[in-house]
C-alpha positions in Angstrom: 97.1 84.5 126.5 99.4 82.4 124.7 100.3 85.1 121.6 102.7 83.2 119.1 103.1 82.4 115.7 102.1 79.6 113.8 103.9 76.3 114.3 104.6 77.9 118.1 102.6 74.8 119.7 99.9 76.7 120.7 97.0 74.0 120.9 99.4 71.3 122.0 99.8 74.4 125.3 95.8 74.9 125.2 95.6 71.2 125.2 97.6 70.6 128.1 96.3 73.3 130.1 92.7 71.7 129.7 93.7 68.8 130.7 95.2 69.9 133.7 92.1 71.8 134.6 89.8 68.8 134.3 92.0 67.3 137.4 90.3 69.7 139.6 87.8 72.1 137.9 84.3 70.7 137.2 83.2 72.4 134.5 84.8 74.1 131.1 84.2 75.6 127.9 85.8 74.8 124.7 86.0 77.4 122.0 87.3 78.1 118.9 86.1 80.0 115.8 84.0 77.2 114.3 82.0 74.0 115.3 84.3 72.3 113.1 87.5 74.0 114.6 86.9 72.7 118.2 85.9 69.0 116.8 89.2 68.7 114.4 91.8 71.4 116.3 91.0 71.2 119.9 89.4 67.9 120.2 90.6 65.5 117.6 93.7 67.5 116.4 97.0 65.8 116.2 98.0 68.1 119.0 94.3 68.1 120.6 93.0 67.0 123.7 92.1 63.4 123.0 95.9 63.4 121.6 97.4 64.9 124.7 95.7 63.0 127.5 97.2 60.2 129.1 95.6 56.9 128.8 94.4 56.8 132.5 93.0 60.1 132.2 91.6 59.9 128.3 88.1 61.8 128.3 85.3 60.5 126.5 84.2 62.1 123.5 80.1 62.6 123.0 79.5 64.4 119.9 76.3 64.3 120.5 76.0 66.1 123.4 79.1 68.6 122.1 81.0 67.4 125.0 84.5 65.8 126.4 83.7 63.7 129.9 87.0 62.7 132.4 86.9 59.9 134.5 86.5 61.7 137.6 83.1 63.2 136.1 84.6 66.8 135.1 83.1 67.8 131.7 84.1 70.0 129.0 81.5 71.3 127.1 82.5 72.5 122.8 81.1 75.8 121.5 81.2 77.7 118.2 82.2 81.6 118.2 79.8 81.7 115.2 76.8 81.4 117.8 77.9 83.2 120.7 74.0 83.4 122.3 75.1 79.5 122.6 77.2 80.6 125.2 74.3 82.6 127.0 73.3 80.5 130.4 76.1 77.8 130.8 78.6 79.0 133.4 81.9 77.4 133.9 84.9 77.4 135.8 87.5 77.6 133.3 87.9 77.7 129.9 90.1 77.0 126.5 89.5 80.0 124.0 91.4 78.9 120.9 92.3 81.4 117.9 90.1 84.2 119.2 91.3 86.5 116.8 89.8 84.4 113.9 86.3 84.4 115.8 83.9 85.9 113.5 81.7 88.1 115.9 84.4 88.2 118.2 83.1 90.8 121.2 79.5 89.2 120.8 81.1 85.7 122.0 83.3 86.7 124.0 81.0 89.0 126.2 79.0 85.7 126.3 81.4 83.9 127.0 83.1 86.1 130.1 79.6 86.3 131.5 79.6 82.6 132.2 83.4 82.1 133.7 81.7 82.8 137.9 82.1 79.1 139.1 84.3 78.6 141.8 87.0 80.7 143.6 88.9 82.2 140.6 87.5 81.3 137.2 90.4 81.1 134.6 90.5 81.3 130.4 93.7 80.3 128.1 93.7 81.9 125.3 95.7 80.7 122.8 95.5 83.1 119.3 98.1 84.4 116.5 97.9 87.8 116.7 95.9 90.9 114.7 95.7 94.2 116.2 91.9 93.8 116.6 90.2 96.0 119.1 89.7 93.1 122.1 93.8 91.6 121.2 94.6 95.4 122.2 92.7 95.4 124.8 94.2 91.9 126.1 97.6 93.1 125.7 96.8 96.2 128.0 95.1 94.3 130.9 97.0 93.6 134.1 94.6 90.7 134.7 96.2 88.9 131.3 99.1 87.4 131.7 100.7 87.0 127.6 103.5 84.3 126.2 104.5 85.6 123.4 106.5 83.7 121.0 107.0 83.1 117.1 107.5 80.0 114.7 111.0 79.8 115.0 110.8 78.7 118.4 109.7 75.7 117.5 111.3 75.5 114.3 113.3 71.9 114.5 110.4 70.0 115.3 107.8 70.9 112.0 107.8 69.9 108.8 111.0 70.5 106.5 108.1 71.1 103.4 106.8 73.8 106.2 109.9 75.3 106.5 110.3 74.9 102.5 107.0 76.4 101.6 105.5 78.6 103.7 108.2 80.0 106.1 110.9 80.4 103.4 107.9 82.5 101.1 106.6 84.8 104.0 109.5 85.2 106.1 110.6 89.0 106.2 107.5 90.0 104.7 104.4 92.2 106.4 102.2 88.7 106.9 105.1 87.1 107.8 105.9 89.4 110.7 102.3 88.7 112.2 102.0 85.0 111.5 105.4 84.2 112.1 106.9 86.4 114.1 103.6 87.0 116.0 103.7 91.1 115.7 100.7 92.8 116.6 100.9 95.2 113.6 99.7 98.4 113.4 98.6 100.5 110.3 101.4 100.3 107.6 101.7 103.5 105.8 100.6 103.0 101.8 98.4 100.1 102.5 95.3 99.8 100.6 93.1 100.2 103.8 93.4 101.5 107.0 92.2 98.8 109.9 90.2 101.5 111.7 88.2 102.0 109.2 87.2 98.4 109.0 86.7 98.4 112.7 84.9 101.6 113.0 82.0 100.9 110.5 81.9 96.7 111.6 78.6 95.6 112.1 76.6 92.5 113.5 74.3 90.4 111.2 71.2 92.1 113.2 72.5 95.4 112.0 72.2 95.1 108.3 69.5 96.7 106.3 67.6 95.5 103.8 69.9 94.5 100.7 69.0 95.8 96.9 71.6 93.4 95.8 73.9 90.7 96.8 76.3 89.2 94.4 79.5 86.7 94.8 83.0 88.1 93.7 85.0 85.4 92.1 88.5 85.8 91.2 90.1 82.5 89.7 93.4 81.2 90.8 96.1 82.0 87.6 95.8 78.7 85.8 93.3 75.4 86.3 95.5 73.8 89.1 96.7 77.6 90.5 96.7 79.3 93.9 94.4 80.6 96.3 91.3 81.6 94.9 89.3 84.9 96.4 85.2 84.0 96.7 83.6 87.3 98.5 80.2 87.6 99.0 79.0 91.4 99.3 75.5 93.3 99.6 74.4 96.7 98.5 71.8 98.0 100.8 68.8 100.7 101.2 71.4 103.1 102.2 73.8 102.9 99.4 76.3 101.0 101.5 78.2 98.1 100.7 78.0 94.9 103.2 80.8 92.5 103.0 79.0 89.1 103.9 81.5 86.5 103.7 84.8 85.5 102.4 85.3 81.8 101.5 88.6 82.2 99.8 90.7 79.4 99.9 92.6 77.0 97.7 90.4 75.0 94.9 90.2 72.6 92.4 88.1 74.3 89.6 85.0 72.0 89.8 85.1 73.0 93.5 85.6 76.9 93.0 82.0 76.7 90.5 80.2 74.4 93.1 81.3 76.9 95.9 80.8 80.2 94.0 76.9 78.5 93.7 76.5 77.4 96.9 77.3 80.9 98.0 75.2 82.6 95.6 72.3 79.8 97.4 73.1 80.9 100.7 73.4 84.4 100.6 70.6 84.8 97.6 72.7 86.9 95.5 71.8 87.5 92.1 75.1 86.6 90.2 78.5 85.5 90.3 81.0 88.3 88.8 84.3 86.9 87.6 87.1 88.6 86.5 87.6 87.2 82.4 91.7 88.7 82.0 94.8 87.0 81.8 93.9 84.0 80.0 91.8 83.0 83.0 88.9 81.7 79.8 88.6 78.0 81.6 86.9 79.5 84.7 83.8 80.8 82.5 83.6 77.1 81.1 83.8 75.7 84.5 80.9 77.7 85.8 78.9 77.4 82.8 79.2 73.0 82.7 78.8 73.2 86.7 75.5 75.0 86.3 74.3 72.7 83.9 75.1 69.5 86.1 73.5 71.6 88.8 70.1 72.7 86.9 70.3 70.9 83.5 69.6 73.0 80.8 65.8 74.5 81.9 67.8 77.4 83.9 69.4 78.8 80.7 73.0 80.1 81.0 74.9 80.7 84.5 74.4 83.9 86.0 77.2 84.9 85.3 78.4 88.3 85.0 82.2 88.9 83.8 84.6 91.7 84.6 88.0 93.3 82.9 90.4 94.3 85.1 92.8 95.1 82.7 93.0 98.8 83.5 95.1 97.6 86.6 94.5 96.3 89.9 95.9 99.6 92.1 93.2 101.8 89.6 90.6 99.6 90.4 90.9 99.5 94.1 91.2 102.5 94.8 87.7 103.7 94.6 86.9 100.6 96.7 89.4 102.4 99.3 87.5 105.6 99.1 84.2 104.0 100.1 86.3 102.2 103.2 87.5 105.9 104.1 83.7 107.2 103.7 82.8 104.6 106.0 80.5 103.4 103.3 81.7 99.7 103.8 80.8 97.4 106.2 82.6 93.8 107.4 79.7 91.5 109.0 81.5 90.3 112.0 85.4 89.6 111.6 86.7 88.3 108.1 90.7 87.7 109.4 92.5 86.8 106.0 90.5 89.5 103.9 91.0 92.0 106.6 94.9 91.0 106.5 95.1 91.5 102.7 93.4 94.6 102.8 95.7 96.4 105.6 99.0 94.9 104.7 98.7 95.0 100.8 100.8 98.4 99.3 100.1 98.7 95.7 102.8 100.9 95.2 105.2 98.1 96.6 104.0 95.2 94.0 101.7 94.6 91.0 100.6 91.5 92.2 97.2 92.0 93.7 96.0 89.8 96.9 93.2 87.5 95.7 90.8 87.6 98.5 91.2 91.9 97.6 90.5 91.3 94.0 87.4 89.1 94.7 86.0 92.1 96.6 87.0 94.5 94.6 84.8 93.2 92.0 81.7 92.5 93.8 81.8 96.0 95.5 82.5 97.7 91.9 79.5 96.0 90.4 77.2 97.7 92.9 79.3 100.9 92.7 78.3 101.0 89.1 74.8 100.3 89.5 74.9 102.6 92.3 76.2 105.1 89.8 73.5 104.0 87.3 70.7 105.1 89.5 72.0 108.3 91.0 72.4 109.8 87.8 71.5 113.1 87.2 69.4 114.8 84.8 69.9 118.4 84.4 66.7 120.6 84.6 68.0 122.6 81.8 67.4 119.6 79.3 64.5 118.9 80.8 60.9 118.8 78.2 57.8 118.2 80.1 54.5 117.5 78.3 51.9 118.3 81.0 52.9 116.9 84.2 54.2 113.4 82.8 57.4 111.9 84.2 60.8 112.8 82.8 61.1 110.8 79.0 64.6 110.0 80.0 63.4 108.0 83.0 60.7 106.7 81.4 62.9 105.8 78.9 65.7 104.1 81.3 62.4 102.4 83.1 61.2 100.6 79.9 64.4 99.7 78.9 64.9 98.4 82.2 61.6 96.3 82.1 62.4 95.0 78.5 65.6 93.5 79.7 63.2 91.7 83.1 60.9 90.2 80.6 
């Protein structure tokens, strides 16, 4: 296990190793988080296989077979974490596990995967992975069997990019992601952080696990201006049993056409009802984005975006914290592994900055939406106050249930 931090060289080792293997070994697995990972990273990647190999030894790539093939007939076969009962059956003899800790169902694929190393005499897997101090890194780490390289960014500092060096090392050195992605330190709970990591794991669940969902909605929380940072896209679920069920996070860095047509295409995948955005700090253009996307999407027969809008003005730290509580109740639940979210979540102390992660605030406000309609239909109605006329229901509910109707039709 090759445990380093980004820029280390990891694939460019993972690479070579393959390579290597195909000399002698028939058969391998390729793996990495994504289908798209193992095409782009470990196959087609600047510091990828068909990158490394020498010209007399160059495999062939057959994309549609999901496989690389050597000259002297060994084979490589490319798999997805995201399907790991793809990996039930095929047995190899060695194989190139890239970035396990981003896999999303992480134990599931690699069970599958482990199950199918028994060709040959002593079936062998490279893992190469920046660290999080998930359950099966821990694990690793503790295994006599797993040999680690450990190793950090500045290792290979002289040979990456001076806007690297500029940009990202410069902002994250000496900070708490900085020592895991950097540094490569499996980090442990940090005292003040918004969310302990064994709470996460504890109450993690598999897609088959999820009950029946009253309501699914995307969180949206828009970068700080049009052209602006990372923007947090979360989808979440409220279920039968009053839990939440964090379904996806497809944070990343937009263009604001792009943030609406990805808020919608979430909202299409997961069926969820709405998108809620957060409508503070002059972050207006985002509401005029959604609403001009949604008409080039639907024309105008839809009616208005489903959109529902949120003030966080109160403060980020207030409004997380009851968010917190219900990861402490073990009343949230992360489908498979979400790596960045579960990183903001674990590292980010409100005490130590106002600035709020945005991945965090995109959650925060699709959890609270179903808090308060969770609150909504748990509330109370005191006996006391209570005037039946023969053995009717209550008039306040009858009341909430026609207003309720009114608002359907």
């Amino acid at each position: 296990m090759a445990l380093a931090g980004r820029g280390w060289g990891k694939t460019r080792t993972g690479a070579e190793w393959s390579i290597d293997k195909a000399r002698t070994q028939e058969r391998g697995a390729l793996i990495g988080p994504t289908a798209a990972d193992v095409r782009d990273i470990l196959v087609e990647g600047e510091s990828g296989i068909l990158a490394c190999a020498p010209a007399v030894f160059r495999p062939e790539y057959q994309p549609s077979k999901r496989r690389l093939v050597y000259p002297n007939g060994s084979i490589q076969t490319l798999y997805s974490a995201d399907e790991p009962d793809r990996l039930r059956g095929p047995q190899h003899h060695y194989g190139w596990f890239d970035e396990l800790a981003a896999w999303r169902y992480m134990q599931a694929a690699w069970d599958m995967a482990q199950l199918g190393m028994r060709l040959g005499d002593h079936p062998q897997i490279c893992i190469t992975t920046t660290p999080r101090p998930l359950t099966l890194i821990k694990e690793l780490l503790k295994d006599p069997e797993c040999v680690t390289v450990r190793g950090s960014t500045y290792d290979n500092l002289h040979n990456l990019a001076k806007t690297f060096r500029r940009s990202v090392v410069a902002k994250y050195e000496g900070t708490t992601l900085g020592r895991q992605e950097l540094n490569a330190e499996v980090l442990e709970d940090l005292p003040g952080a918004l969310v302990k990591r064994v709470h996460i794991d504890t109450h993690r669940v598999n897609p088959d696990q999820v009950p029946e969902l009253v309501s699914v909605v995307v969180g949206l929380d828009p970068a700080g201006t049009s052209k602006g940072d990372e923007t947090g896209l979360v989808v979440t679920g409220w279920g039968v049993d009053k839990h939440h069920y964090v379904l996806a996070d497809a944070s990343r860095r937009r263009s604001p056409d792009e943030t609406a047509r990805a808020a919608y295409a979430l909202r299409e995948q997961y069926g969820a009802a709405r998108v809620v955005v957060e409508d503070n700090g002059g972050k207006d253009w985002i509401e005029n984005v959604l609403q001009r996307v949604w008409r080039d999407l639907h024309g105008d027969d839809e009616g208005p975006a489903p959109i529902q809008r949120v003030n966080a003005s109160q403060g980020k730290r207030l409004r997380a914290q009851p968010v917190a509580m219900l990861y402490e109740q073990g009343r949230v639940h992360h489908v498979g592994v979400l790596p960045e979210l579960e990183d903001q979540l674990t590292t980010w102390i409100p005490e130590e900055t106002t600035v709020s992660p945005d991945r965090v605030d995109a959650l925060v406000h699709a959890v609270t939406h179903h808090m308060l309609r969770d609150r909504a239909q748990s509330a109370l109605i005191s006996p006391h106050k209570a005037v039946r006329k023969g053995p009717g229901i209550h008039p306040a509910i009858a009341a909430r249930r026609a207003a309720a109707e009114r608002k359907a039709s």
